[in-house]
N, C-alpha and C positions, 0 to 999 in steps of 0.2 A: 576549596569548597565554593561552590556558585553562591552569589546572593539576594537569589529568587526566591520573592514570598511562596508561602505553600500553598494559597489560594490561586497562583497562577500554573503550577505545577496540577495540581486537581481540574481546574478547568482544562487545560490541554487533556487532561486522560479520560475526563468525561466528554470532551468535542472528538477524541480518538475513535473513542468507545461507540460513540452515535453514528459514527463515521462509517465500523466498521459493521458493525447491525443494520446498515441500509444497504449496503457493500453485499453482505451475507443473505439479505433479503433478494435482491435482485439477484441473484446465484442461482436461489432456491427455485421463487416465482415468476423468471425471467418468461415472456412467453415462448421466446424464437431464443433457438442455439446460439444469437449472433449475441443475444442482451445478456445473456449468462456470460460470455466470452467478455463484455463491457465489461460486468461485476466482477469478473475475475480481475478482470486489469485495475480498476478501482481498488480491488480489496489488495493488488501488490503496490497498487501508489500509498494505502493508507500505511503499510507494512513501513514503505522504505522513511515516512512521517514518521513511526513510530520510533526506527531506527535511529533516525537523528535526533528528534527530543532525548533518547534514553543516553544516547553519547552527551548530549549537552545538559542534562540536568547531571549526569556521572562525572562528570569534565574525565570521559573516556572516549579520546576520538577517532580511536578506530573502527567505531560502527559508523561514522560516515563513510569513511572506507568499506565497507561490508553492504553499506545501502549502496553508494553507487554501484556496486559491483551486480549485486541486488536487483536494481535499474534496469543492470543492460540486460542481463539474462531473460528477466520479464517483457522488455521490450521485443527480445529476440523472440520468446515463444509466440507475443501476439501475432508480429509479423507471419510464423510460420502458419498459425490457426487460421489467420487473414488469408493466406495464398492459399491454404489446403479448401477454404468455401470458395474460394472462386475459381477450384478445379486445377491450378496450376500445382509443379511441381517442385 
């Protein structure tokens, strides 16, 4: 058992939470296809955050393993959404 007060556990889930409603917000009201593309990428950085707090408050740490894995695959789609607006193949 970890031995973090619960007041530190509740602020990381309410600074997640904030994190992921402006994440969600820019998705929605993004003006250009590129800022939605931003908030998407945002909302898998705040994912793979979430992923690691929930391994380390569980002392279960196979979801760091599962976020970096997480990471790349994210990483890999911006890439591909980046090349496909600049017309490459």
């Amino acid at each position: 058992m970890n031995s973090l007060p619960l007041w530190l556990e509740i602020t990381v889930g309410v600074f997640i939470g904030l994190a992921t409603l402006m994440a969600v917000w820019r998705i929605i009201r993004g003006p250009t296809l590129s800022d939605r593309v931003v908030g998407l990428d945002a909302a898998t950085t705040i994912t793979m955050v979430l992923l690691v707090m929930i391994g380390f408050f569980s002392n279960r740490y196979i979801y760091l393993d599962v976020s970096l894995v997480y990471g790349v695959l994210a990483f890999l789609g911006v890439v591909a959404i980046a090349r496909y607006f600049e017309g490459g193949v």
